[in-house]
N, C-alpha and C positions, 0 to 999 in steps of 0.2 A: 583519486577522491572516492571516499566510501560512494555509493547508491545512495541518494535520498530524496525523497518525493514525498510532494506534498498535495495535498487535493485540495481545492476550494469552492467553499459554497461561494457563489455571488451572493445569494441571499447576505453573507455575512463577513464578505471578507472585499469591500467595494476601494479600499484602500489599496490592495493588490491587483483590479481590476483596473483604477487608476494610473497604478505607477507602469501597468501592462500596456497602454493606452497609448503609445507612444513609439513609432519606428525607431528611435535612438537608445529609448531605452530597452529596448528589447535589442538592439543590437550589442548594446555594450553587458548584457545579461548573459547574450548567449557566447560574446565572447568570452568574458569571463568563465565560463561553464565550460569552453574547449580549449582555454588556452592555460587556464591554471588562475593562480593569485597575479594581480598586477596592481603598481601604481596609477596613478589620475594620467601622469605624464606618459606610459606606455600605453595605455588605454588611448590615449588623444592621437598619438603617434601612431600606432596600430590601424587604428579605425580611420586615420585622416580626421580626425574634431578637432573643434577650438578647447583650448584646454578646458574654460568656463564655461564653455559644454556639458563636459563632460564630467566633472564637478559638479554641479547645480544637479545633473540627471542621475548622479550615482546617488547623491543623497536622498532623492526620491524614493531609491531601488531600498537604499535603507531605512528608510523610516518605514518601509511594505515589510521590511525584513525578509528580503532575499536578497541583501547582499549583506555580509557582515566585514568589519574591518579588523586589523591589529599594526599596530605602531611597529616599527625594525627603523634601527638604524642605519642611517643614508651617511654619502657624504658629507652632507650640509645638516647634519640634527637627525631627528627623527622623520620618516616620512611613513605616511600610513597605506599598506597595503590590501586591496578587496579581493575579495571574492566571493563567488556563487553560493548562496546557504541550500541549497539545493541544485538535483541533477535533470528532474522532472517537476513538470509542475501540470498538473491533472485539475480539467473545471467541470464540478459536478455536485447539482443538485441534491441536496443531501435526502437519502430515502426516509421517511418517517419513521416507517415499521424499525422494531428496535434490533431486528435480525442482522442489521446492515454492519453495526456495532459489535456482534454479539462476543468478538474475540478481543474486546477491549475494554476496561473496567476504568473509568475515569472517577475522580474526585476531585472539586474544586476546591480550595479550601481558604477563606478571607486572612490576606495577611495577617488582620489582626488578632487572630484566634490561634496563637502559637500559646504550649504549654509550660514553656519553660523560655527566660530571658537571664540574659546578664549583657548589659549594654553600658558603656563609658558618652559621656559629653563630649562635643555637641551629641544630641538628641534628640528625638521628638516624634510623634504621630498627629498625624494629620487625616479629619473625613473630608467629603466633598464639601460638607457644610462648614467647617473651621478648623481651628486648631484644639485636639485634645488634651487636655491638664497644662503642663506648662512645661514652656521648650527646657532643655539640658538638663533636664532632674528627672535621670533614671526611673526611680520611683513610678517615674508616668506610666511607664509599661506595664505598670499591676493595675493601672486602672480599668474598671470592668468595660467604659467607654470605649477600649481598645477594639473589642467586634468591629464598630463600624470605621474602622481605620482605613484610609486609599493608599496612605503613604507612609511610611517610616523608613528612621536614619540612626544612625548612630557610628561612632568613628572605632570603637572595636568590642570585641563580646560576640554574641550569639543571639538569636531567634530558635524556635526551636517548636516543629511542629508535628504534632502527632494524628496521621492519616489511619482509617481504617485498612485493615489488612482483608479488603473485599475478596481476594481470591483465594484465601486459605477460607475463609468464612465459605465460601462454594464448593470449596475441595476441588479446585484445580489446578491445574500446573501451570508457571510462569512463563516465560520466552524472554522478555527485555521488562524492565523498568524504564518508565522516562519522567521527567522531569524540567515542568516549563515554567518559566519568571520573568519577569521583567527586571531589569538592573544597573546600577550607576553605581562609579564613587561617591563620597561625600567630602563636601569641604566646603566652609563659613563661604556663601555667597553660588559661583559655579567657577570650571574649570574644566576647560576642555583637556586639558593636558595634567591629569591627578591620579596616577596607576593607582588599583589598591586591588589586592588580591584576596579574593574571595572564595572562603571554603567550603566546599557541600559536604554533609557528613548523613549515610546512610547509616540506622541504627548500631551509633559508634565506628563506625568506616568510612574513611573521609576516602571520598570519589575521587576527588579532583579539585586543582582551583585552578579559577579564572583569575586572570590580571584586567580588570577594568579597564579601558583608559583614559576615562575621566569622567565627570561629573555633568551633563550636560543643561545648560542654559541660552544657549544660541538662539531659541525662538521655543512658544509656549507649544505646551505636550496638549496633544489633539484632545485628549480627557481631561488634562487638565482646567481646572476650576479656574473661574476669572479673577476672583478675591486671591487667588495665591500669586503671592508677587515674581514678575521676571525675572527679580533676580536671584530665585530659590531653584532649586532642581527643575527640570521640568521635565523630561522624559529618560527611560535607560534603553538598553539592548535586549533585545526578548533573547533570551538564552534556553538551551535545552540539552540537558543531561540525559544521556541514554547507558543503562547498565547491562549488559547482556553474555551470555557465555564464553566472550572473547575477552572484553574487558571494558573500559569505562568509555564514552564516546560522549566530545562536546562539539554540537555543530557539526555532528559525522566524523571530526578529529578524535581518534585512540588519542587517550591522556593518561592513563591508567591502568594498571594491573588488577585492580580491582573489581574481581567478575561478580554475576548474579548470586553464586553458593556463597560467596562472601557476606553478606546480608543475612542471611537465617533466614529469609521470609517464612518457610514451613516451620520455624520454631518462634513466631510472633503472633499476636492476634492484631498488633498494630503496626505503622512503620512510621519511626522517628526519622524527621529529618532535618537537620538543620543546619541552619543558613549562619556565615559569622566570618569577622576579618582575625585572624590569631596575633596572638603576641609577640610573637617571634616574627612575623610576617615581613617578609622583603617589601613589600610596599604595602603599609599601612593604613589605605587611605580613606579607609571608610569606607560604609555602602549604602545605599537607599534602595528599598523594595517599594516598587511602584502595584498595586490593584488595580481593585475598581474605582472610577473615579478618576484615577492621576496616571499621566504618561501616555504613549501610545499604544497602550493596546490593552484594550478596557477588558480586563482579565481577571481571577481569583491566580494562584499558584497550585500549575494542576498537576496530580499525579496521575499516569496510567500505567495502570498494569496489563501488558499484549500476552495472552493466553496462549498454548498451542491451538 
């Protein structure tokens, strides 16, 4: 498993400080992090737990987003296997002064400020305060309303956002690209079990995609709003795409051949990126981008760029 470490302010991350909170979960954390990916049932077996143990506390681990899952076929259907979203995990007050940063250029940038769309029904944007224009009529995505969007869906097409190219504007050199979201399938109602695969495309260079694996509505997204009904999406998978001179990394998973030079960053002043399920696409199933506002992890869609 690549290296990957993460720091956390307390000040701001009291949801991973909760799911920490606990000897079980931190036992079934750190095995996962030595022993590789496991099922619920080798986890319970391993560890000596009851399986609803060990279930109930992984889902914890996941809603914190240090454990991530993916579906593989079993004997009996499909059975979902975890693992560790990190190798380290670092708790540290974040310094004020802006020196602590200075080899990172971040941009947050509100879902609903993409420059370019082409989206199919269902569809729809949503703020924290209601629904924007009117659900499944495309169109709605031209409306200027869109800014204050938390959530948007549509079952295939594109988003498509255009981030300042802050490190050529400094004339410095890059290291890694990353790329952080929150994300689900979509489908009329939820479903836990609805692959759809989702493609990142770096100015015209598709990264990689993710297969979703499903739409989730099991119990309401910690941001989200009350007036939004149960049984509409409520939270996704925080995901994070990292590009760097080796090639494409998701969740520290190599997915791709597609390294940094690939991108042109020194031949752009901006970086296009954008988000979209294709047409051709082995599992279809739609997506919804969760912000601010909706899902768990009250967030814009951030770009950083890691300097030398």
């Amino acid at each position: 498993m690549t290296n990957q470490i993460i720091v956390v302010d307390p000040l701001e991350r009291q949801d991973i400080l909760r799911a920490l909170a606990s000897e079980v979960r931190v036992r079934i954390l750190e095995h996962l992090t030595r022993q590789g990916p496991r099922n619920v049932n080798q986890v319970s077996e391993e560890l000596d737990l009851p399986q609803s143990t060990v279930s109930s506390n992984i889902q914890i681990l996941i809603d914190a987003g240090l454990v991530q899952t993916r579906s593989e076929k079993g004997r009996k259907g499909s059975q979902k296997i975890c693992h560790s979203t990190f190798t380290e995990l670092l708790i540290a007050f974040k310094d004020p002064t802006p020196a602590q940063n200075a080899n990172v250029i971040e941009v947050a940038m509100p879902i609903g400020l993409y420059t370019r769309c082409e989206v199919s029904a269902p569809c729809g944007l949503c703020s924290p305060d209601g629904v924007i224009g009117l659900l499944d009529v495309p169109d709605t995505f031209l409306d200027p309303d869109r800014m204050r969007a938390g959530l948007l869906w549509f079952t295939r097409g594109f988003v498509e956002y255009q981030f300042p190219n802050n490190a050529k504007l400094a004339g410095t050199p890059v290291q890694a690209l990353e790329l952080v979201l929150e994300l689900s399938s979509e489908v009329p109602g939820t479903s836990k079990d609805w692959p759809s695969d989702i493609t990142v495309a770096i100015n015209g260079h598709e990264i990689g995609t993710w297969t979703s694996p499903g739409d989730y509505g099991d119990k309401r997204g910690k941001y989200t709003p009350d007036w939004w009904k149960l049984a509409g999406s409520q939270y996704g998978d925080l995901k994070r795409w990292e590009v760097t001179a080796e090639g494409t990394f998701l969740d520290g998973t190599r997915i791709s051949d597609c390294r940094l030079d690939d991108l042109g960053l020194n031949d752009h002043r901006s970086i296009r990126v954008r988000i979209g399920v294709k047409e051709d696409a082995r599992h279809p199933g739609g997506l919804n981008i969760f912000g601010r506002g909706f899902g768990n992890h009250d967030q814009d869609i951030r770009l950083r760029l890691l300097r030398d």
